[in-house]
C-alpha positions as CSV (number, residue, x, y, z in Angstrom):
1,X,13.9,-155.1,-7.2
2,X,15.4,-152.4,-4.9
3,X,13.7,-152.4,-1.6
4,X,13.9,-148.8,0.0
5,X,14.9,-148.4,3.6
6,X,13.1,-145.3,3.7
7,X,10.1,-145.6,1.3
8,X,8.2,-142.3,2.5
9,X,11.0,-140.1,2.0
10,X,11.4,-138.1,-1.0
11,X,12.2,-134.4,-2.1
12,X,12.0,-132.4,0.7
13,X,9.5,-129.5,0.7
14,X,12.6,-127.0,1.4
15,X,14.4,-128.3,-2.0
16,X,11.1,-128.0,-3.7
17,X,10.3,-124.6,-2.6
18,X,13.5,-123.1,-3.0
19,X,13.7,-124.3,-6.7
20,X,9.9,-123.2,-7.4
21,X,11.3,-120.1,-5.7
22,X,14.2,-119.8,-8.6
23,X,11.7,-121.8,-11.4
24,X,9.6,-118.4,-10.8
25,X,12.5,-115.7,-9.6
26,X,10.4,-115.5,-6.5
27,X,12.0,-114.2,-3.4
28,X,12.8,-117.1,-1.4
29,X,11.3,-116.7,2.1
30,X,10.8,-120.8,2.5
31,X,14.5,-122.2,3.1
32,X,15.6,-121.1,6.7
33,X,18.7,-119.5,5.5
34,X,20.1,-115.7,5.9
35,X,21.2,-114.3,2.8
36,X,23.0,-111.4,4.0
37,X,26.8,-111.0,5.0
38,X,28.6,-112.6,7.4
39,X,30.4,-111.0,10.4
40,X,33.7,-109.5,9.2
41,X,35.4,-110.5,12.1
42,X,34.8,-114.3,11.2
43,X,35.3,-113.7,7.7
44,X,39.0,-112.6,8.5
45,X,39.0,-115.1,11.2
46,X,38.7,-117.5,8.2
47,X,41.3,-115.9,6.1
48,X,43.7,-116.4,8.7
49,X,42.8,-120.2,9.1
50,X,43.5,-120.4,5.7
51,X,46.8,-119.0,5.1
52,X,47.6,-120.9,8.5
53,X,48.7,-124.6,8.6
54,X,45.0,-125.6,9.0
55,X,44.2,-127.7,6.2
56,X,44.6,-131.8,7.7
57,X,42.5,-133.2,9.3
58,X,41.6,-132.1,12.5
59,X,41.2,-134.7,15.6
60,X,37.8,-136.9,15.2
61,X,36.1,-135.2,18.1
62,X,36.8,-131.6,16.9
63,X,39.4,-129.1,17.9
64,X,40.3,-129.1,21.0
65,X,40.5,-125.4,21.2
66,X,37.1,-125.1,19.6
67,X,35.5,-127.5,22.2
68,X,37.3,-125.6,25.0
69,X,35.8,-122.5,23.8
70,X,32.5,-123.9,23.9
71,X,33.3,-125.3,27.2
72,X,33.6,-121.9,28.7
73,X,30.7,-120.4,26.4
74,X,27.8,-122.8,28.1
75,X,29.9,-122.2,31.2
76,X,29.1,-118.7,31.0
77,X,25.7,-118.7,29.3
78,X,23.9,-121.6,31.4
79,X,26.6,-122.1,34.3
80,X,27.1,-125.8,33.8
81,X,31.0,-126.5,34.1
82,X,32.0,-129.6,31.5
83,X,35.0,-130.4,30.0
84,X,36.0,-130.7,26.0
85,X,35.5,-134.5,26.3
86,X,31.9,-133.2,26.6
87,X,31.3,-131.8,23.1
88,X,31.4,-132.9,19.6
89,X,32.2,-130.6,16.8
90,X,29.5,-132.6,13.6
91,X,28.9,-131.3,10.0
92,X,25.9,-129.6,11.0
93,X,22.8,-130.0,13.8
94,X,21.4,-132.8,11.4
95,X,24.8,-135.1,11.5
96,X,24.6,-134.4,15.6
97,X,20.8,-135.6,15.4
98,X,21.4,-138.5,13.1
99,X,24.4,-139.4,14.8
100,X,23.3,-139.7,18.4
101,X,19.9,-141.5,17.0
102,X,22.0,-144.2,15.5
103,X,24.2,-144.7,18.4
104,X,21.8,-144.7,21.5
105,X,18.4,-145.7,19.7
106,X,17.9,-150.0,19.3
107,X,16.1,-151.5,16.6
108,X,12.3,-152.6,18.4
109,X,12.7,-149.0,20.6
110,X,10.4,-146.1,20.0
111,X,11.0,-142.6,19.8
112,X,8.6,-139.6,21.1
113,X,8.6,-136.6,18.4
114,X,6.7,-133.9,19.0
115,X,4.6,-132.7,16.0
116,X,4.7,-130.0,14.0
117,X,8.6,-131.3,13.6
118,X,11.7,-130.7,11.6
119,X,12.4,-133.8,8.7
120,X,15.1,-134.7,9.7
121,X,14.5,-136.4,13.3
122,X,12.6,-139.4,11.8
123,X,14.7,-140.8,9.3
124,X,17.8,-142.3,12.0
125,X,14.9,-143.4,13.6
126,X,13.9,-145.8,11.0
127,X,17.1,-146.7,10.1
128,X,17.8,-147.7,13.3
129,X,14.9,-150.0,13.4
130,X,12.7,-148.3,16.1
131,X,9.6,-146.6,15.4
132,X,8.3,-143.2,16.0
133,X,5.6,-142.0,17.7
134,X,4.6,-138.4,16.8
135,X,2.3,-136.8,19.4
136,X,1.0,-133.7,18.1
137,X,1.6,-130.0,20.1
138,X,-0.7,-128.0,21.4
139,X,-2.8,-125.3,19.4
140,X,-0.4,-122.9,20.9
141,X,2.8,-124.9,19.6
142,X,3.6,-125.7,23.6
143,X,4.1,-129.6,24.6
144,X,0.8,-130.8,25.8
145,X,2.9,-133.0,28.6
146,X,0.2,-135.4,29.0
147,X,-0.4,-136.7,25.9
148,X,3.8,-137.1,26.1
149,X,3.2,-138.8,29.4
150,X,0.5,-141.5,27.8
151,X,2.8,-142.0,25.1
152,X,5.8,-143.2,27.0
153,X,6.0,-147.4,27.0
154,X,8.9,-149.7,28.6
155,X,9.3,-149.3,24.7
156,X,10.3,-145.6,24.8
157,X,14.2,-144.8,24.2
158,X,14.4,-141.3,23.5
159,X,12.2,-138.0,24.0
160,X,13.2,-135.6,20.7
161,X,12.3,-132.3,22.1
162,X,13.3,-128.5,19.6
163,X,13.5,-125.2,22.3
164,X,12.8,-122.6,20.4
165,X,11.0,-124.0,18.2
166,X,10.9,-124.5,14.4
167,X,8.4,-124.1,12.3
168,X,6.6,-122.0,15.2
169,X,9.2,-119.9,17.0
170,X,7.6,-120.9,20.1
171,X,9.6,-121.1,23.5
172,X,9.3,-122.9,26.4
173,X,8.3,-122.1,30.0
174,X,8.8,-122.7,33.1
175,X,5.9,-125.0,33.6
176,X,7.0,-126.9,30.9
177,X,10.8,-127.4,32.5
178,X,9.3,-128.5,35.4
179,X,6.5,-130.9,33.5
180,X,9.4,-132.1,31.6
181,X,11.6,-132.9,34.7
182,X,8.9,-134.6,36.4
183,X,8.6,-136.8,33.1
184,X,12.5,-137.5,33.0
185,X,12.3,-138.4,36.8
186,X,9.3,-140.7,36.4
187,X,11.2,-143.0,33.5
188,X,14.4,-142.7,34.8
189,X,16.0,-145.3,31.3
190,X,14.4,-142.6,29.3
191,X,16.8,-140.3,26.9
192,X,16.7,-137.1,26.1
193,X,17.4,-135.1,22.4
194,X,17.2,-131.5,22.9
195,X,17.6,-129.6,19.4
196,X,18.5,-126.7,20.5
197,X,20.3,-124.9,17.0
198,X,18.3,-121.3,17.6
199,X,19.2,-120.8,20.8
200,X,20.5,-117.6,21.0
201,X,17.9,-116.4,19.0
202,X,15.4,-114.9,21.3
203,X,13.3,-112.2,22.3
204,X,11.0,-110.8,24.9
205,X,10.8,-114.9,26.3
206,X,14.1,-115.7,27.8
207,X,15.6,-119.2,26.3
208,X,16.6,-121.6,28.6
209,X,18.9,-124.6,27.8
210,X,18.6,-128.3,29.3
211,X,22.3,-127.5,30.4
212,X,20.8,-125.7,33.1
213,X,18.7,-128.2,34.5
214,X,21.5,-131.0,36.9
215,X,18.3,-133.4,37.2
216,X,18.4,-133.8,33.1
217,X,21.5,-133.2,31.7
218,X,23.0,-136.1,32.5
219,X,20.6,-138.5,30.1
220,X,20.6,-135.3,27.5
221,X,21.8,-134.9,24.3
222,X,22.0,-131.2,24.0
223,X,22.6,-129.9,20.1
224,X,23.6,-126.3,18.7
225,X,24.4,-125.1,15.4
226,X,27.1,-122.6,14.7
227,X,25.3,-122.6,11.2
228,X,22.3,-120.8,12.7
229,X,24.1,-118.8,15.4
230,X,26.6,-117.5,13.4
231,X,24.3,-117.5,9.8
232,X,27.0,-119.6,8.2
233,X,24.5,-122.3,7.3
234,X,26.6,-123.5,4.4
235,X,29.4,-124.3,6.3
236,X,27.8,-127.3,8.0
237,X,29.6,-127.1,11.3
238,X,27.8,-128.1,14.6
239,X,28.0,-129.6,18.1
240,X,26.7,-131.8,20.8
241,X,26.8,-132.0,24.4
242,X,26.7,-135.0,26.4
243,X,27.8,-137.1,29.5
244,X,30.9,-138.7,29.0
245,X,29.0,-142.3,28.9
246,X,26.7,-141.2,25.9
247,X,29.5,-139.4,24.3
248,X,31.2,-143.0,23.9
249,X,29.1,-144.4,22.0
250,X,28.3,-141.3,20.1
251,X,32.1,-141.2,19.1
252,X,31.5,-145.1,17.9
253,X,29.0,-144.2,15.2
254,X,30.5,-140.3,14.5
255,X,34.2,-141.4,12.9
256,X,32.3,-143.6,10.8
257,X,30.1,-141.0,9.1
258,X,32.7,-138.1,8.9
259,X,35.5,-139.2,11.3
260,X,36.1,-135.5,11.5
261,X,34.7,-131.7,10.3
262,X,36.3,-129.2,8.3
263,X,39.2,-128.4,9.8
264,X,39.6,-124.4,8.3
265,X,36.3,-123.7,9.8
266,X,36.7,-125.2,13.2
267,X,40.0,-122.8,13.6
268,X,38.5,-119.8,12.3
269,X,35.3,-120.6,14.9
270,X,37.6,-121.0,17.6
271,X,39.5,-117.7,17.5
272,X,36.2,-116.3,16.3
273,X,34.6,-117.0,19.8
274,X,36.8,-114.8,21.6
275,X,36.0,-111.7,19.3
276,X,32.2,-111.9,19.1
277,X,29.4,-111.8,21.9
278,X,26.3,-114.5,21.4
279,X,24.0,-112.3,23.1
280,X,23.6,-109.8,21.0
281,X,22.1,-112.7,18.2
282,X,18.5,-111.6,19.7
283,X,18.3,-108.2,19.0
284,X,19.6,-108.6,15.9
285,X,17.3,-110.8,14.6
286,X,14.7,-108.6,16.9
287,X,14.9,-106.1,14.5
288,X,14.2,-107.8,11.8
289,X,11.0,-109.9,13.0
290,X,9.9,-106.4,13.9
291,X,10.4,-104.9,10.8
292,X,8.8,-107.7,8.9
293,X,5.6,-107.9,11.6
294,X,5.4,-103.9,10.4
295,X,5.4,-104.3,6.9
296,X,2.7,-106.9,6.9
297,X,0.2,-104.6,9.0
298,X,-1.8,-104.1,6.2
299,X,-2.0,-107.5,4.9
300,X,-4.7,-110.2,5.5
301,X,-2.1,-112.5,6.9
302,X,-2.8,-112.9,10.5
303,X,0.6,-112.6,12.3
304,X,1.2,-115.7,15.2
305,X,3.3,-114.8,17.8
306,X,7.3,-115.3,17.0
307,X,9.1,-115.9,20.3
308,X,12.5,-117.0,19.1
309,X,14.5,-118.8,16.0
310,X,13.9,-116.3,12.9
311,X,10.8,-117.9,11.5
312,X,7.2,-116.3,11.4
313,X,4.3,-118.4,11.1
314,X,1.1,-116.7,9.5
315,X,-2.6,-118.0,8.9
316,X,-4.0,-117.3,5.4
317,X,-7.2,-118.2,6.2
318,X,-8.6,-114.9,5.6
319,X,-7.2,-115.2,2.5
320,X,-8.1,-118.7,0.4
321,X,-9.6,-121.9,1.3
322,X,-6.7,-123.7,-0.5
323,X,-4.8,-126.7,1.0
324,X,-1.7,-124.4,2.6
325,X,1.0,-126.9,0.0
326,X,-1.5,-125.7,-2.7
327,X,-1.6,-121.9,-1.3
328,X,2.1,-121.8,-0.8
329,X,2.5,-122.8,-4.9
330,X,0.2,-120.1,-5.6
331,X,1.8,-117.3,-3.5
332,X,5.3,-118.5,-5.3
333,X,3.9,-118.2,-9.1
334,X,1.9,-116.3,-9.0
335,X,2.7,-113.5,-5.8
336,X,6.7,-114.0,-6.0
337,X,7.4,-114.7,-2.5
338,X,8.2,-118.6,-1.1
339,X,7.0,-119.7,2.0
340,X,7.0,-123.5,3.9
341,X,3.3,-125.3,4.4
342,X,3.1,-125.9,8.1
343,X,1.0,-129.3,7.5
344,X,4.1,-131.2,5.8
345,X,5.8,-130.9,10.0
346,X,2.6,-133.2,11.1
347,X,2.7,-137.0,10.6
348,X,-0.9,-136.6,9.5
349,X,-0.7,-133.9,7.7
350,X,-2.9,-131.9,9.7
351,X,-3.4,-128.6,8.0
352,X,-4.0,-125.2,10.3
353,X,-4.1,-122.9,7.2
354,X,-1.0,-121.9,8.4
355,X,2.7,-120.8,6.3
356,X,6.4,-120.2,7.7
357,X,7.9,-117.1,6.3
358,X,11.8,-117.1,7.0
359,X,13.0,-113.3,7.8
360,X,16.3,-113.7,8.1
361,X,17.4,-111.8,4.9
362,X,18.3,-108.2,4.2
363,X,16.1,-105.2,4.7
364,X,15.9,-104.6,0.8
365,X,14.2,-108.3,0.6
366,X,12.1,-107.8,3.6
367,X,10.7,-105.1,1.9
368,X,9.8,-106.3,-1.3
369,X,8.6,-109.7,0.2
370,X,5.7,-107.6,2.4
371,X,5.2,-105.2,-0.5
372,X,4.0,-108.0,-2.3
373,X,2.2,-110.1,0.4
374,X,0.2,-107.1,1.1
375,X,-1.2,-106.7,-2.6
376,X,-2.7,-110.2,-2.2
């Protein structure tokens, strides 16, 4: 008989959204991914990568030109000076994730996730052989520090921290840098994963990376997604950032999972980065939470507050008493708009009453998606 290594896991809620989404030709508001054009810059960027002599395999670590550039870009965003040998070019934020887990994390550690979380943080945890411990957030999304606090044992290997925040869109403060500091100081074997893939997608709360803080950064395992930043999500092409030490044995367990990433789309990033500013990422999206927020005015949705990545989070409670996996099958057959069940990102399963709406899509599907959620 097979024995599973991971007996819990099964079809993620995004794959079975997204095919209810198509079962039903619903408009797909559930999977976080854009689904409008990409920047014609990098789209000839790519073209030229193409027709260029860029199709072996590039070195294991990534590009050196690409890590260069993003050398200089946290230089410039966060003002932390670190070399190439610093950053790891993966096959998305979820290779980065899984890779560093399997390197740094020993079977009999624990990990500390903080619930509601992404799916894919406990998995390398198991399969490592340590155990997660899942400490919910606070009714506000913020880290109640603690309940972290109690939860760290001689046990504890790694903290798995997501700034700003998915499912919520919730960012950070600075009492929580400071909390967080003072947590890092007091456990000084203590690790830290900082999923970081939305960072440039902000608003009126200013972001702040870990790379700014000298007192963390060291023991930190910072991760980004050019996916998300540069809505290329099918691309697959992240990064890391790490000390030199942890970057060792990060490299161990990376060349045997990929060895190296898609050669075509690391050169096109590369010249890419010197054509396009990040910052401009927030207002983009700005505009588009906005325009969504408006267009649900009128709706019985009540509206949380969406501080960064390009996720809303809405309560339905004014709406049906239904379990929020059983409202969001409803609002898909029979309403024609997807959305994600916040209760499947709890280890319990505790259930708010409380959707994610993706708005990362075109005006035209903004405004059907509303037009419909406010006839409900």
């Amino acid at each position: 008989m097979l024995h599973s290594k991971l007996p819990n896991v099964g079809t993620t809620i995004f794959t079975t959204m997204s095919a209810l989404a198509v079962k039903h030709n619903a408009i797909n508001l559930a999977q976080g991914f854009p689904n409008f054009d990409i920047d014609s810059q990098l789209q000839n960027c790519l073209i030229e990568a193409a027709n260029a002599n860029a199709h072996q395999y590039a070195p294991m670590a990534g590009l050196l030109a690409l890590r260069e550039q993003i050398a200089a870009l946290v230089e410039k965003q966060y003002n932390r000076s670190l070399g190439p040998d610093q950053a790891l070019i993966t096959a998305g934020a979820t290779q980065a994730i899984f890779t560093a887990i399997q390197a740094l994390v020993h079977a009999g550690e624990e990990v500390v996730i903080l619930d509601p979380s992404y799916d894919c943080y406990e998995a390398p945890i198991s399969l490592s052989g340590a155990r997660p411990v899942r400490i919910p957030l606070g009714p506000d999304f913020k880290p109640d520090w603690n309940r972290i606090a109690a939860a760290i044992t001689p046990q504890t290997r790694m903290l798995i921290t997501n700034n700003p925040h998915n499912p919520s869109g919730t960012i950070w403060d600075g009492q929580d840098f400071l909390a967080l500091e003072a947590l890092m100081q007091a456990h000084p074997n203590l690790l830290l994963l900082s999923d970081e893939v939305y960072e440039y997608i902000s608003f009126e709360e200013q972001f702040r990376s870990i790379n700014e803080f000298a007192s963390i950064r060291e023991r930190a395992i910072i991760v980004s997604s050019f996916g998300k930043t540069f809505h290329i999500t099918g691309w697959k092409v992240g990064y890391l950032i790490c000390s030199p030490e942890l970057m060792k044995e990060i490299h161990k367990v990376h060349q045997f999972l990929v060895f190296s990433v898609n050669s075509i789309a690391q050169h096109a990033l590369s010249a890419y980065l010197d054509r396009v500013d990040v910052n401009l990422l927030g207002s983009f999206y700005q505009q588009k939470r906005d325009f969504f927020r408006v267009g649900l005015l009128k709706s019985r949705f009540e509206l949380l507050p969406a501080q960064g990545s390009y996720f809303q989070v809405a309560s339905f409670a004014a709406i049906s008493d239904l379990p929020d996996t059983r409202f969001c099958e409803e609002l898909t057959i029979e309403h024609g708009v997807a959305a994600i069940p916040l209760s499947v990102f709890n280890e319990d399963g505790t259930d708010r009453k409380l959707i994610r709406f993706c708005y990362a899509k075109t005006t035209e599907t903004l405004q059907a998606a509303t037009e419909r959620l406010c006839k409900i």
